[in-house]
C-alpha positions as CSV (number, residue, x, y, z in Angstrom):
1,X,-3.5,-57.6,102.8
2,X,-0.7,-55.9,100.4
3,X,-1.1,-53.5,97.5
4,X,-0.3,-56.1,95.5
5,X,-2.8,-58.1,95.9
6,X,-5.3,-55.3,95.7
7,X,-4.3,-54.2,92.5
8,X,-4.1,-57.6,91.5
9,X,-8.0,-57.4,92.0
10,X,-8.2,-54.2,90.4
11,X,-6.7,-55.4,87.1
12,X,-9.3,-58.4,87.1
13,X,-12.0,-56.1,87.2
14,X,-11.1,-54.6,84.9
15,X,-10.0,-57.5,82.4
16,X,-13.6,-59.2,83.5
17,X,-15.1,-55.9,82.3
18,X,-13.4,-56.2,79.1
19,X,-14.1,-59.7,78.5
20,X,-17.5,-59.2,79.4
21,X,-18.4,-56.5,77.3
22,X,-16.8,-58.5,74.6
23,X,-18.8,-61.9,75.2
24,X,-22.1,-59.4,75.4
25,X,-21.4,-58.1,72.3
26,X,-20.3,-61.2,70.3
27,X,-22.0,-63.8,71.6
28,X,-25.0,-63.1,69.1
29,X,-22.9,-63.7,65.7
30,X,-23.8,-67.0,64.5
31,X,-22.4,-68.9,61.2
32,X,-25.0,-71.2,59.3
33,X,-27.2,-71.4,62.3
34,X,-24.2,-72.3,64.8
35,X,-23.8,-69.7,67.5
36,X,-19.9,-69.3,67.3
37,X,-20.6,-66.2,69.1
38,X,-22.0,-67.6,72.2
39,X,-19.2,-70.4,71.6
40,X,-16.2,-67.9,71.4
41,X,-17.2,-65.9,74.1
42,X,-18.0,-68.5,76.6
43,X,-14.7,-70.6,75.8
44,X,-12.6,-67.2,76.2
45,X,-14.2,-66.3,79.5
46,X,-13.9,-69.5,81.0
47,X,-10.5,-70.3,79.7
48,X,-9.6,-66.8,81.3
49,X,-10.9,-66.9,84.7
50,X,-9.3,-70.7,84.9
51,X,-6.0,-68.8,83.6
52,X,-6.7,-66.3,86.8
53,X,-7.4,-68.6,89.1
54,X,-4.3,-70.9,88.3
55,X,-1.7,-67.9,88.2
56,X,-2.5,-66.2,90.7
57,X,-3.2,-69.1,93.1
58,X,-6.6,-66.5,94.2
59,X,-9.8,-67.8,94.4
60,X,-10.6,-63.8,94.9
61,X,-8.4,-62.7,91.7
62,X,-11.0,-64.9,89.6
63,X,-13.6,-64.0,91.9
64,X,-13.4,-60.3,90.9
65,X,-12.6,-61.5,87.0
66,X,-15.9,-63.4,87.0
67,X,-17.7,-60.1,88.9
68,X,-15.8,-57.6,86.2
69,X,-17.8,-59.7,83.5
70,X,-20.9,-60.2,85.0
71,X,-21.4,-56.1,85.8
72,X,-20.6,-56.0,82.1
73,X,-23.0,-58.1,80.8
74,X,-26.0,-57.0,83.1
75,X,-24.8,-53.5,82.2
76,X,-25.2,-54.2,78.3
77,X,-27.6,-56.7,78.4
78,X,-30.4,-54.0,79.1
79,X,-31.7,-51.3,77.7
80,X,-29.9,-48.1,77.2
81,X,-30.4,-44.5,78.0
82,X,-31.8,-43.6,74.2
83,X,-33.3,-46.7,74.1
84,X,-30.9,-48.9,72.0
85,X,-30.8,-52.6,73.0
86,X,-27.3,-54.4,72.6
87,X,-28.4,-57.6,73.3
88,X,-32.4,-58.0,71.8
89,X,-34.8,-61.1,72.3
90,X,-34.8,-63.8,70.1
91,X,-37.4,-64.5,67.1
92,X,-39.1,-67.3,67.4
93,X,-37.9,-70.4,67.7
94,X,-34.4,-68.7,67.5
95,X,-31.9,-69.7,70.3
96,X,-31.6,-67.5,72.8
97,X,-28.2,-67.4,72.8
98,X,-28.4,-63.9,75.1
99,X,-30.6,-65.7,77.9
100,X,-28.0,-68.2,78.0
101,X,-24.6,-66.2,78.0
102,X,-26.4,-64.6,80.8
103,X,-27.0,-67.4,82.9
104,X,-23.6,-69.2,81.8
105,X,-21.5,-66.2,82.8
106,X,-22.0,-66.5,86.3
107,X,-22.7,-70.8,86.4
108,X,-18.6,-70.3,84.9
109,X,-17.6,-68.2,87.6
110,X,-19.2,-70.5,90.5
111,X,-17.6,-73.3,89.3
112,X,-13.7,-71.8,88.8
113,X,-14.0,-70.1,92.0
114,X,-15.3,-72.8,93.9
115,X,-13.0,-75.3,92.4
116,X,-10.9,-76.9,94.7
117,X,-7.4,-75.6,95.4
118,X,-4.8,-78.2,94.0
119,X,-2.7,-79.2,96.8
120,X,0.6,-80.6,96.3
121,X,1.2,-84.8,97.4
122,X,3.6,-85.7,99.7
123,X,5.6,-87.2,97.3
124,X,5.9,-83.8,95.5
125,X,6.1,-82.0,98.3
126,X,9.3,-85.0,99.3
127,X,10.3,-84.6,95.3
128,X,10.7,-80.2,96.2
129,X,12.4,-80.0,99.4
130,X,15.5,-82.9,97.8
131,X,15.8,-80.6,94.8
132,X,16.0,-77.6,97.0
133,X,18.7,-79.2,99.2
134,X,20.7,-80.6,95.9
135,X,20.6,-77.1,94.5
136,X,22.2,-75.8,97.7
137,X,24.6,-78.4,98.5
């Protein structure tokens, strides 16, 4: 295991954390009823640990992405040390919208990282290795 891919790992902790904190935070704005909030953040996290997963070719690059946000949002999802509450229970018959960024944070995370890997066909694979030879010819 290289350095590279450690700190490969490190920086998607770290991004996770940032997206997380983020999607905790903003997932509670709505617009005339419509929880863009929830909407943004859950489009941005998925759309970045897909991005992870597919550029680094590392189901354990999105793997600590998706752990970076989850810490985050348990971490501010509670209550604080002087009380405050970042994300607070709905009124009722509100939606929940913090209930469910907190159970579709890690339901996004299962899914990219579980994903199958894409494996190249035969024919592609054929396609490659003829353009690699006409480049060196």
């Amino acid at each position: 295991m290289g350095i590279a891919r450690i700190g490969t790992w490190a920086v998607a902790v770290v991004i996770g954390i940032v997206y997380g904190v983020a999607g905790t935070i903003g997932q509670s704005a709505t617009w005339a009823a419509i929880p863009v909030g929830l909407l943004v953040a859950l489009v941005g996290t998925g759309a970045l640990l897909v991005a992870v997963r597919v550029l680094t070719a590392d189901r354990w690059a999105a793997l600590a992405t998706g752990v970076g946000a989850l810490v985050a949002t348990f971490l501010f999802s509670g209550t604080g040390p002087g009380g405050s509450v970042v994300v607070p229970a709905p009124a009722d018959g509100e939606l929940p919208t913090g209930a469910i960024w907190s159970i579709a944070v890690p339901l996004l995370v299962a899914v990219v990282v579980a994903w199958p890997a894409r494996r190249p066909t035969p024919a592609a694979t054929a396609d490659a290795a003829e353009h690699e030879l006409d480049l060196h010819a």
